[in-house]
C-alpha positions in Angstrom: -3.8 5.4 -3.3 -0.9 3.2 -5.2 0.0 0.1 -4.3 2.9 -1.7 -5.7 1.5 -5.2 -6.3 1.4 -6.4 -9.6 5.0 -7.9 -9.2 4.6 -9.0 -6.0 3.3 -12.4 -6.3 5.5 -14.4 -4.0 2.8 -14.3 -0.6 0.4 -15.9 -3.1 3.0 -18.6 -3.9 3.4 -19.3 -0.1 -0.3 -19.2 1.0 -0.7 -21.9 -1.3 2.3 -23.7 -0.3 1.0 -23.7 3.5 -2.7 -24.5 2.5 -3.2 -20.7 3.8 -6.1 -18.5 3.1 -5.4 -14.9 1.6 -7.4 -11.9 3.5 -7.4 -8.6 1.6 -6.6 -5.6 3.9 -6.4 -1.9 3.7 -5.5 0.5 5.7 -7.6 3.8 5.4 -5.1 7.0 6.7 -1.9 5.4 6.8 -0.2 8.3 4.0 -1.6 11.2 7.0 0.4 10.2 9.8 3.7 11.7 8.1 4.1 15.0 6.4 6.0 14.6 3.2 8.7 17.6 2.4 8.7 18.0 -1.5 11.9 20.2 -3.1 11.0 22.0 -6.3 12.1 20.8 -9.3 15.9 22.0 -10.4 16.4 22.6 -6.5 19.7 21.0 -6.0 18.2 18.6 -3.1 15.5 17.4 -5.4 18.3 16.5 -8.0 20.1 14.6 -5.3 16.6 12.6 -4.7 16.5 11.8 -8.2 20.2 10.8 -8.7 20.0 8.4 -5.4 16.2 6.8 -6.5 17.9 6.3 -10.1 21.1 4.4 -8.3 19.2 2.7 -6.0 15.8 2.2 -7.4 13.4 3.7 -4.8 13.0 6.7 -3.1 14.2 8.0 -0.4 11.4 10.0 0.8 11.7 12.8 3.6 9.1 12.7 6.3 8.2 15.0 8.9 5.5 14.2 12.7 4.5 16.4 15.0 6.6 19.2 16.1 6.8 18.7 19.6 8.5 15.5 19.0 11.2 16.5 17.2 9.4 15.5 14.2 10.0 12.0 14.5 6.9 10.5 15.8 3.5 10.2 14.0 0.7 13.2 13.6 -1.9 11.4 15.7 -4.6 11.2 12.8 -7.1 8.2 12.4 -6.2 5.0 10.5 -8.8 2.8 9.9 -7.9 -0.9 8.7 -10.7 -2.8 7.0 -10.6 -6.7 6.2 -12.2 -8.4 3.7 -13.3 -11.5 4.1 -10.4 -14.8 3.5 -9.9 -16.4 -0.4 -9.2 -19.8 0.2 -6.7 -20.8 -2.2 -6.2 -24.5 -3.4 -3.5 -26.3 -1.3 -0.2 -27.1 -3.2 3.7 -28.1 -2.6 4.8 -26.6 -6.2 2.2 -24.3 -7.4 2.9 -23.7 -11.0 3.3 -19.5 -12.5 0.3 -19.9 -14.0 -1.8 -21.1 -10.6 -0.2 -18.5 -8.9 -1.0 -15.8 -11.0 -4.7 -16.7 -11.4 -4.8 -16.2 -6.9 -3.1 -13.4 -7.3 -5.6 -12.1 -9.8 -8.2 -13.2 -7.4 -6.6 -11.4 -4.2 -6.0 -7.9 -6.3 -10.2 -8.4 -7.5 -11.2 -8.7 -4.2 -8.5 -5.8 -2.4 -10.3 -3.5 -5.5 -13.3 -4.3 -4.0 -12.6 -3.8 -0.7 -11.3 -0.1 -0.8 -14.0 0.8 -3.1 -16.7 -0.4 -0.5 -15.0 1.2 2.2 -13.5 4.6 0.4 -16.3 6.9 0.7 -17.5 5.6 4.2 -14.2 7.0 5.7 -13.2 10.8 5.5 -9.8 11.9 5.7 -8.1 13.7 8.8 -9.2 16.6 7.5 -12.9 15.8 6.6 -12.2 16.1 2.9 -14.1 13.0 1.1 -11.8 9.7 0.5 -12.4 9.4 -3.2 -8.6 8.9 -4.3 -8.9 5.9 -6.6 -7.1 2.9 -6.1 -4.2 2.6 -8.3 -2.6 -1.2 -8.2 1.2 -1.3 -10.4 
């Protein structure tokens, strides 16, 4: 699993703005509900992808549900949504970079430890085992 994170400090910033507590929270199955279509490299619709997610800096990924709904809705597979228990985080107006970054350090620690608890207690759709490491970038 990746989760873009590392860069995303600003939640951290206003849970200790509001005097707010930050709970860590995955979601186990959330990546099986869509299909993803994949072109092969050189196809000319995999270039596109790549020219568009260089011009606007994501991806635009193609997704496919269930067949008898057009496609657009969900597969209905399990998710299952774990929460840790809440990091209280010092109350301040004008938290400075440095206070921020040291909760965020704390929150990313304890989501780590939270998937890693809870990855091998929950099989995938398909029964395979949940051993994809957490990735955090």
């Amino acid at each position: 699993a990746v989760l873009t994170l590392r860069s995303r400090a600003g939640f951290v910033r206003v849970a200790m703005q509001a005097g707010a507590a930050l709970v860590p929270v995955f979601c186990f199955g959330e990546n099986d509900i869509f299909d993803m279509v994949t072109f092969p490299k050189g196809s000319w619709l995999r270039q596109l992808q790549d020219s568009l997610q260089k011009k606007l800096g994501f991806s635009l990924p193609i997704f496919v549900g269930r067949p008898e709904t057009g496609f657009l809705l969900p597969h209905r597979r399990p998710i299952t949504v774990v929460v840790g228990a809440p990091l209280e985080v010092p109350h301040c107006a004008e938290p400075t970079e440095e206070a921020v970054a040291e909760q965020h350090s704390r929150y990313i620690q304890a989501l780590r430890e939270l998937y890693d608890e809870h990855k091998g207690k929950i099989p995938r759709y398909n029964g395979e085992p949940n051993d994809i490491p957490l990735i955090i970038q």
